[in-house]
C-alpha atoms as an extended CHARMM CRD file, in Angstrom:
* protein
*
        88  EXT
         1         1  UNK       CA             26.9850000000       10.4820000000       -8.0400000000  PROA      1               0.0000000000
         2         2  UNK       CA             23.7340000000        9.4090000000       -7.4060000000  PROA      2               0.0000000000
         3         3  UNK       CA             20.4330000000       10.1320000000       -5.5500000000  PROA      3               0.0000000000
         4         4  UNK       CA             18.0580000000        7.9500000000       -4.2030000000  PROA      4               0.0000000000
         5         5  UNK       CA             14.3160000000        8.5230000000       -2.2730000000  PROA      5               0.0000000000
         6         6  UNK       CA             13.2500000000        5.6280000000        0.3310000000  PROA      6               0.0000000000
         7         7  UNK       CA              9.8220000000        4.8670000000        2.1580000000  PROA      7               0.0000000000
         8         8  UNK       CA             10.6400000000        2.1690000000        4.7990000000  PROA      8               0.0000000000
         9         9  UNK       CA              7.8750000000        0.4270000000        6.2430000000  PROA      9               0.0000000000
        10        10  UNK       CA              7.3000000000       -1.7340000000        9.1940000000  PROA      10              0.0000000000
        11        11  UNK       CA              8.1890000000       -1.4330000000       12.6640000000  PROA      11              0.0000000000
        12        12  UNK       CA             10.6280000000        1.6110000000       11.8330000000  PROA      12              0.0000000000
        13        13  UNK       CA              9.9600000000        4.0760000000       14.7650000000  PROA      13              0.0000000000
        14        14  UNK       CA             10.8110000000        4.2790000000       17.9170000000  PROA      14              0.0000000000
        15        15  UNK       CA             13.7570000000        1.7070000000       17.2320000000  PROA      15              0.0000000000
        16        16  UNK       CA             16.5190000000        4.3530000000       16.3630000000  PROA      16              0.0000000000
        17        17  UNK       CA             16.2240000000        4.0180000000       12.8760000000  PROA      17              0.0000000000
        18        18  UNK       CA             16.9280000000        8.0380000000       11.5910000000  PROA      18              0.0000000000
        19        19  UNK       CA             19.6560000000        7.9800000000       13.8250000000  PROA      19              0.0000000000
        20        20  UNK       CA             21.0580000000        5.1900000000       12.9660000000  PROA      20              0.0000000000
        21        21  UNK       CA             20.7950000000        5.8460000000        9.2260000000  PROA      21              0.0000000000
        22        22  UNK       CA             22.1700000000        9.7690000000        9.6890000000  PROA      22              0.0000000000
        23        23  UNK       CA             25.4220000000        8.3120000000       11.3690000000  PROA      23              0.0000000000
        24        24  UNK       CA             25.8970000000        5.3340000000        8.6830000000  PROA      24              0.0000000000
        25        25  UNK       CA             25.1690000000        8.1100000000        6.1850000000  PROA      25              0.0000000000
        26        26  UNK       CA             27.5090000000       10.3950000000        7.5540000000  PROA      26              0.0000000000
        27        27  UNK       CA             30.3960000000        8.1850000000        7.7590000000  PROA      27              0.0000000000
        28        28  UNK       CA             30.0730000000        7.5720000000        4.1920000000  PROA      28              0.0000000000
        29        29  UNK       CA             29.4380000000       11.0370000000        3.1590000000  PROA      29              0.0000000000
        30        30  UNK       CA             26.1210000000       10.3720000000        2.5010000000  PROA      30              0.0000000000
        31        31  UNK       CA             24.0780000000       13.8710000000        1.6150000000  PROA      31              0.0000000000
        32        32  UNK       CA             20.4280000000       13.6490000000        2.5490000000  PROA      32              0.0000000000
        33        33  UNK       CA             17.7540000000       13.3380000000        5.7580000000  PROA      33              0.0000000000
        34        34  UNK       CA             15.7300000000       11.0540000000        7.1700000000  PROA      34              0.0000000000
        35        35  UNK       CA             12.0790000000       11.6870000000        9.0510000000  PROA      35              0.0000000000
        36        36  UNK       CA              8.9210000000        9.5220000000       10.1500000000  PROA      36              0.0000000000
        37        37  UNK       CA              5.7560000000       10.3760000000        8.1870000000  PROA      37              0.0000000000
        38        38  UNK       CA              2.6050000000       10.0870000000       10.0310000000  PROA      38              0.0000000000
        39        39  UNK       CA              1.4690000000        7.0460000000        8.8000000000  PROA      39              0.0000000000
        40        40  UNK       CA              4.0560000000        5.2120000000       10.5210000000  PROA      40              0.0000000000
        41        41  UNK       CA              6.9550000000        5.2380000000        7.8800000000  PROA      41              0.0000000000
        42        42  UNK       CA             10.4740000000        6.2600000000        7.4220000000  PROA      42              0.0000000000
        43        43  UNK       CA             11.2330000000        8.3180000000        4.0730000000  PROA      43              0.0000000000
        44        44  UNK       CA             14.3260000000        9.0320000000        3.4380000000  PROA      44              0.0000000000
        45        45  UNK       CA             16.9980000000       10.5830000000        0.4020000000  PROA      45              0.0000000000
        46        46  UNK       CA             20.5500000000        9.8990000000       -0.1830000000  PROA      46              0.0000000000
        47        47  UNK       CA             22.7730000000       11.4670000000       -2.3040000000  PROA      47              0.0000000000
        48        48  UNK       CA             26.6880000000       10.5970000000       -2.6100000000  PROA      48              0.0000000000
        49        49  UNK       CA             28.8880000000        7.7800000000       -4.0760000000  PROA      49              0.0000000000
        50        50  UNK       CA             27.0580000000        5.2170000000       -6.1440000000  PROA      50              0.0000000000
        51        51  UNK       CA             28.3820000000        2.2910000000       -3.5140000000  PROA      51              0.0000000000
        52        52  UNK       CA             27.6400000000        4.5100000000       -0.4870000000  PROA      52              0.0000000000
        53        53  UNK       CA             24.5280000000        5.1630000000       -1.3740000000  PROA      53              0.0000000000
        54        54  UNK       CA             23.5910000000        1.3140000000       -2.4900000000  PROA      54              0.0000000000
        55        55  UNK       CA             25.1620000000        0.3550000000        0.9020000000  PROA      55              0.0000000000
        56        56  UNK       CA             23.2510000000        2.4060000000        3.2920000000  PROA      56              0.0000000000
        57        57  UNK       CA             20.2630000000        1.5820000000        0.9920000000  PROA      57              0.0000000000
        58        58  UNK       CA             20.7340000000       -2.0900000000        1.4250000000  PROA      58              0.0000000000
        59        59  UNK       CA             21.6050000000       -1.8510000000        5.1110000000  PROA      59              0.0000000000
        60        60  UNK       CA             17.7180000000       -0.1310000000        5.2290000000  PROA      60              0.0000000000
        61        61  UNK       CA             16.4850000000       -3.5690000000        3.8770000000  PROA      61              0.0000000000
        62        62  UNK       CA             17.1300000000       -4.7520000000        7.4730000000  PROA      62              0.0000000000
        63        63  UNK       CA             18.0610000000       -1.9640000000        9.7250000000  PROA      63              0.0000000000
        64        64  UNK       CA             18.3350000000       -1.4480000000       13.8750000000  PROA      64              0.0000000000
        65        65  UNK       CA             17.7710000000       -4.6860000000       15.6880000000  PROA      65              0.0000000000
        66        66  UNK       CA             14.6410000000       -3.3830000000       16.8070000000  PROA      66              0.0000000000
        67        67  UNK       CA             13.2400000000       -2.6340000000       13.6330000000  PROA      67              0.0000000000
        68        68  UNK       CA             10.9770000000       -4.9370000000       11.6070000000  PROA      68              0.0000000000
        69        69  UNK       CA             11.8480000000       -3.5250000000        8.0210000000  PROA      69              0.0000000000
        70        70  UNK       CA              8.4000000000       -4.9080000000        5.8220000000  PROA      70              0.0000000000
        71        71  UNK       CA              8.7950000000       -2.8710000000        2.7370000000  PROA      71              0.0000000000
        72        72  UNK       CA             11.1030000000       -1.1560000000        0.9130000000  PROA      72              0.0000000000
        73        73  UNK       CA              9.9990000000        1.4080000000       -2.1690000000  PROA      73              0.0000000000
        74        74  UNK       CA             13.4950000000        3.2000000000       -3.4600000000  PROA      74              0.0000000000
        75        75  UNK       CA             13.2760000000        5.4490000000       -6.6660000000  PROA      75              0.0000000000
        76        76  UNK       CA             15.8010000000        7.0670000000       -8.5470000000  PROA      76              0.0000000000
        77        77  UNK       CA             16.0670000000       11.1420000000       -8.4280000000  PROA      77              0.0000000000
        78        78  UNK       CA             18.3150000000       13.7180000000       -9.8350000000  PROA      78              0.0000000000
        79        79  UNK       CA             21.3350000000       14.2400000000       -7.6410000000  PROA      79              0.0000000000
        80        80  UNK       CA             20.6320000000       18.9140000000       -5.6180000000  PROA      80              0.0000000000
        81        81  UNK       CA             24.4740000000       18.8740000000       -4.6790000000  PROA      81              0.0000000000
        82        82  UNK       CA             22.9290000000       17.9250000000       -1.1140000000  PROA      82              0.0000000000
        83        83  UNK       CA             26.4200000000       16.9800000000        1.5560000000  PROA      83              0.0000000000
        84        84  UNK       CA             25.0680000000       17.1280000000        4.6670000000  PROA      84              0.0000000000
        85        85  UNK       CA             22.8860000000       14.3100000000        6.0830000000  PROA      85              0.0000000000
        86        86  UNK       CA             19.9270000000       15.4500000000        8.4440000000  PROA      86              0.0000000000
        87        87  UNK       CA             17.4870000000       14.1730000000       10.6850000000  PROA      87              0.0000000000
        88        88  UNK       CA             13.5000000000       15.8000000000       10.9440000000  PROA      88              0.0000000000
């Protein structure tokens, strides 16, 4: 079990992203939310399965077609029993 925290950067809103992510998340059982900060990013946390979570994670290094993914900062957290996956 792990838990990760993202900050996606680029052309990530508008494009579908969170919703996107929250379905990919949910049908691995992926824990979690996604929401657009005001500066223009995506943050993000996943908790679940050490491959779920590293495959939604590396599916954020590209994302939608519309989005222009430019950075990616991911850091390690300790896993809050989180299952559900929401979007703000």
């Amino acid at each position: 079990m792990k838990r990760v925290r993202l900050y996606i950067s680029g052309h990530v809103q508008g494009v579908f992203f969170r919703a996107e992510c929250a379905r990919r998340a949910r049908d691995r059982r992926i824990g979690g939310f996604a929401r657009n900060l005001a500066d223009g990013r995506v943050e993000a946390a996943f908790e679940g399965e050490d491959t779920a979570v590293d495959a939604l994670v590396d599916w954020c290094r590209e994302g939608t077609s519309g989005a222009d993914v430019e950075r990616l900062e991911v850091m390690g957290e300790d896993p809050v029993g989180e299952t559900e996956f929401r979007v703000r």
